[in-house]
C-alpha positions in Angstrom: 32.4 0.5 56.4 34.0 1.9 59.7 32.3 4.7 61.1 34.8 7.1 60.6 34.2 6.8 57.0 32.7 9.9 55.5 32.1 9.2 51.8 34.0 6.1 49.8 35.3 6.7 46.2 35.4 4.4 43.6 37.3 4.7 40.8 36.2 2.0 38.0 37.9 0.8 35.0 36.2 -1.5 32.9 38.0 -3.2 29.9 35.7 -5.9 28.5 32.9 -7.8 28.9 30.9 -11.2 28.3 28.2 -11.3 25.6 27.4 -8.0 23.5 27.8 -4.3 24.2 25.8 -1.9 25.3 25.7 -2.8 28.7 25.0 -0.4 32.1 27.3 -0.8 35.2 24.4 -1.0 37.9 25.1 0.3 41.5 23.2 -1.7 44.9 24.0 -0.8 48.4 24.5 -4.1 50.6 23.6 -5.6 54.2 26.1 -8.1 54.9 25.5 -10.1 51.5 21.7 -8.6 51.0 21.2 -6.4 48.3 18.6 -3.3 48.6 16.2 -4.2 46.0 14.2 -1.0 46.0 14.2 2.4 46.6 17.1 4.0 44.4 16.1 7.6 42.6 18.8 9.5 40.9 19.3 11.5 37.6 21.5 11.8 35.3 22.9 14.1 32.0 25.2 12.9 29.0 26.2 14.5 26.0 28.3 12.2 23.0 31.2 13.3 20.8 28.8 13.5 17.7 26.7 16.4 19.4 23.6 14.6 20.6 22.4 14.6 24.2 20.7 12.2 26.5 19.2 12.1 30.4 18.9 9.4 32.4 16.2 9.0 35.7 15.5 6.0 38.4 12.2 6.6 40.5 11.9 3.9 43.5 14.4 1.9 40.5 15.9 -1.6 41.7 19.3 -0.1 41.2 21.0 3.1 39.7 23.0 2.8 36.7 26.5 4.4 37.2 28.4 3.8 34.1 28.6 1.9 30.9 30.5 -0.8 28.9 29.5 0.3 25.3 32.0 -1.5 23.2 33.3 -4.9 24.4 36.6 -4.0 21.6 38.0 -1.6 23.5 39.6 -0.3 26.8 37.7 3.0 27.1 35.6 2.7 29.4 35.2 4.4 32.5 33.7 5.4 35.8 34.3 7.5 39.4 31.4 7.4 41.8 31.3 8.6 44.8 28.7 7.2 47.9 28.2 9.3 51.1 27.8 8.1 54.6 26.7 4.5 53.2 26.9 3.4 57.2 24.7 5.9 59.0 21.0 5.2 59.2 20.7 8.5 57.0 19.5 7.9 53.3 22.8 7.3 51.2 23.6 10.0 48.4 26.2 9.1 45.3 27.4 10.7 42.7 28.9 9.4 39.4 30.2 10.8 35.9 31.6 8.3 33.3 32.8 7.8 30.0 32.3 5.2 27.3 32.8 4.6 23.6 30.8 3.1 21.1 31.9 2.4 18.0 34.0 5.4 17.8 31.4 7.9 19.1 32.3 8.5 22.5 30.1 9.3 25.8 29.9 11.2 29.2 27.3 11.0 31.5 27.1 12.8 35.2 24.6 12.4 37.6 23.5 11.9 41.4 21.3 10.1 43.3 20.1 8.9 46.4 18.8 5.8 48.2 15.6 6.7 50.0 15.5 4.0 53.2 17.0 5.5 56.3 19.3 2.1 56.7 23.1 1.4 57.6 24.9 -0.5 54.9 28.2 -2.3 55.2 28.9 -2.5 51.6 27.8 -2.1 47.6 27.9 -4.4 44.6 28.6 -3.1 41.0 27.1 -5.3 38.6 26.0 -5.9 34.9 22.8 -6.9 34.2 23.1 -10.5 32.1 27.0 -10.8 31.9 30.3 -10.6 33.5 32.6 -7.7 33.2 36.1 -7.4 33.5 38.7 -4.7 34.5 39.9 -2.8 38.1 37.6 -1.4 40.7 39.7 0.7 43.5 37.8 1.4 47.0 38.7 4.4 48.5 37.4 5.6 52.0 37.6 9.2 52.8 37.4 10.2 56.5 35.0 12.7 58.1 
Protein backbone atom coordinates (compact mmCIF):
# COMPACT_ATOMS: atom_id res chain seq x y z
CA UNK A 1 0.00 0.00 0.00
CA UNK A 2 1.56 3.49 -0.70
CA UNK A 3 2.09 5.46 2.20
CA UNK A 4 -0.22 8.03 1.44
CA UNK A 5 -2.90 5.62 1.92
CA UNK A 6 -5.05 6.18 4.93
CA UNK A 7 -7.57 3.42 5.19
CA UNK A 8 -8.53 0.92 1.93
CA UNK A 9 -12.21 -0.05 1.36
CA UNK A 10 -13.32 -3.04 0.05
CA UNK A 11 -16.39 -3.59 -1.23
CA UNK A 12 -17.18 -7.54 -1.68
CA UNK A 13 -19.73 -9.24 -3.66
CA UNK A 14 -19.89 -12.82 -3.40
CA UNK A 15 -22.23 -14.90 -5.72
CA UNK A 16 -21.33 -18.58 -5.31
CA UNK A 17 -19.31 -20.91 -3.96
CA UNK A 18 -17.57 -24.53 -4.21
CA UNK A 19 -18.89 -27.27 -1.88
CA UNK A 20 -21.83 -26.48 0.63
CA UNK A 21 -23.01 -23.32 2.30
CA UNK A 22 -22.60 -21.88 5.30
CA UNK A 23 -19.28 -20.66 4.74
CA UNK A 24 -17.32 -17.40 6.50
CA UNK A 25 -15.28 -14.96 4.28
CA UNK A 26 -12.07 -14.84 6.50
CA UNK A 27 -9.88 -11.60 6.47
CA UNK A 28 -5.46 -11.99 6.89
CA UNK A 29 -3.25 -9.12 6.56
CA UNK A 30 -0.08 -9.95 4.23
CA UNK A 31 3.83 -9.47 4.04
CA UNK A 32 4.66 -9.67 0.53
CA UNK A 33 2.99 -13.22 0.01
CA UNK A 34 3.16 -14.07 4.09
CA UNK A 35 0.14 -14.33 5.79
CA UNK A 36 -0.16 -13.06 9.64
CA UNK A 37 -1.20 -16.24 11.31
CA UNK A 38 -1.92 -14.86 14.69
CA UNK A 39 -2.93 -12.10 16.55
CA UNK A 40 -6.45 -11.00 15.11
CA UNK A 41 -9.25 -9.84 18.00
CA UNK A 42 -12.40 -8.25 16.81
CA UNK A 43 -16.13 -8.50 17.61
CA UNK A 44 -18.98 -8.54 16.03
CA UNK A 45 -23.18 -8.14 16.28
CA UNK A 46 -25.89 -9.67 13.84
CA UNK A 47 -29.44 -9.78 13.94
CA UNK A 48 -31.59 -12.11 11.09
CA UNK A 49 -34.86 -11.34 9.33
CA UNK A 50 -36.73 -13.97 11.59
CA UNK A 51 -35.93 -11.84 14.80
CA UNK A 52 -33.06 -13.83 16.35
CA UNK A 53 -29.71 -12.44 17.26
CA UNK A 54 -26.17 -13.49 17.24
CA UNK A 55 -22.43 -12.10 18.37
CA UNK A 56 -19.41 -13.03 16.96
CA UNK A 57 -15.60 -12.68 18.92
CA UNK A 58 -11.83 -13.59 17.75
CA UNK A 59 -9.20 -13.48 20.75
CA UNK A 60 -5.42 -13.79 19.37
CA UNK A 61 -7.83 -15.79 16.37
CA UNK A 62 -5.76 -16.91 13.16
CA UNK A 63 -8.00 -14.68 11.07
CA UNK A 64 -11.23 -12.44 11.52
CA UNK A 65 -14.26 -13.47 9.84
CA UNK A 66 -15.73 -10.55 7.76
CA UNK A 67 -18.61 -11.82 5.92
CA UNK A 68 -20.53 -14.87 4.83
CA UNK A 69 -21.59 -17.02 1.91
CA UNK A 70 -24.75 -18.73 3.38
CA UNK A 71 -26.53 -20.01 0.45
CA UNK A 72 -24.43 -21.17 -2.60
CA UNK A 73 -28.29 -20.74 -4.69
CA UNK A 74 -28.21 -17.30 -4.60
CA UNK A 75 -26.64 -13.85 -5.34
CA UNK A 76 -27.23 -12.21 -1.97
CA UNK A 77 -24.45 -12.05 -0.45
CA UNK A 78 -22.50 -9.27 0.64
CA UNK A 79 -19.75 -7.42 2.38
CA UNK A 80 -17.86 -3.67 2.86
CA UNK A 81 -14.90 -3.72 5.08
CA UNK A 82 -12.86 -1.19 5.74
CA UNK A 83 -8.82 -1.65 6.99
CA UNK A 84 -6.94 1.45 8.50
CA UNK A 85 -3.39 2.28 8.00
CA UNK A 86 -2.51 -1.47 7.03
CA UNK A 87 1.20 0.12 6.09
CA UNK A 88 2.32 1.87 9.23
CA UNK A 89 4.05 -0.14 11.92
CA UNK A 90 0.79 0.79 14.14
CA UNK A 91 -1.60 -2.22 14.91
CA UNK A 92 -4.16 -2.33 11.92
CA UNK A 93 -7.98 -1.60 12.79
CA UNK A 94 -10.99 -2.83 10.28
CA UNK A 95 -14.27 -2.61 10.26
CA UNK A 96 -16.99 -4.69 8.39
CA UNK A 97 -20.91 -5.15 8.18
CA UNK A 98 -22.40 -7.73 5.76
CA UNK A 99 -25.30 -9.37 4.64
CA UNK A 100 -26.18 -12.90 3.75
CA UNK A 101 -29.19 -15.15 3.11
CA UNK A 102 -29.91 -18.52 4.06
CA UNK A 103 -32.53 -20.22 2.80
CA UNK A 104 -34.80 -17.31 2.75
CA UNK A 105 -33.91 -15.97 6.25
CA UNK A 106 -31.70 -13.25 5.68
CA UNK A 107 -28.59 -11.83 7.81
CA UNK A 108 -26.53 -8.68 8.89
CA UNK A 109 -23.69 -8.70 10.96
CA UNK A 110 -21.32 -5.48 11.96
CA UNK A 111 -18.34 -5.47 13.74
CA UNK A 112 -14.58 -4.27 14.19
CA UNK A 113 -11.50 -5.41 15.04
CA UNK A 114 -7.94 -5.05 15.24
CA UNK A 115 -4.63 -6.85 14.54
CA UNK A 116 -2.52 -6.63 17.64
CA UNK A 117 1.42 -6.72 16.10
CA UNK A 118 2.84 -3.32 15.52
CA UNK A 119 3.88 -4.52 11.75
CA UNK A 120 3.68 -2.76 8.16
CA UNK A 121 1.70 -4.81 5.75
CA UNK A 122 1.70 -4.48 1.92
CA UNK A 123 -1.46 -6.31 1.41
CA UNK A 124 -4.60 -8.79 2.66
CA UNK A 125 -6.11 -12.01 1.48
CA UNK A 126 -9.94 -12.74 1.71
CA UNK A 127 -10.38 -16.35 1.85
CA UNK A 128 -12.83 -19.26 2.53
CA UNK A 129 -11.92 -21.77 4.74
CA UNK A 130 -12.18 -25.36 2.53
CA UNK A 131 -13.51 -24.03 -0.85
CA UNK A 132 -13.34 -21.49 -3.51
CA UNK A 133 -15.65 -18.61 -3.86
CA UNK A 134 -16.67 -16.65 -6.68
CA UNK A 135 -17.99 -13.10 -7.37
CA UNK A 136 -16.19 -9.23 -7.46
CA UNK A 137 -13.93 -7.80 -4.84
CA UNK A 138 -13.22 -3.85 -5.56
CA UNK A 139 -10.01 -2.20 -3.70
CA UNK A 140 -10.38 1.16 -2.84
CA UNK A 141 -7.58 3.32 -1.24
CA UNK A 142 -8.56 6.42 0.55
CA UNK A 143 -5.92 9.12 1.15
CA UNK A 144 -4.90 10.69 4.45
Amino acid sequence: FPVTIFQIAVPVYTSTTTGTANRNIELQLLSGTTPATTSYYGAGTGLSSNGSSGNYNSNNGSNVIVGAIWDTQNDMNGSDITIFKPFTTLRTNFTWAYFTNSAGTYYSNTGGGLHSATTSYDGFRLSVSGTNFGGVVKVYGLQD
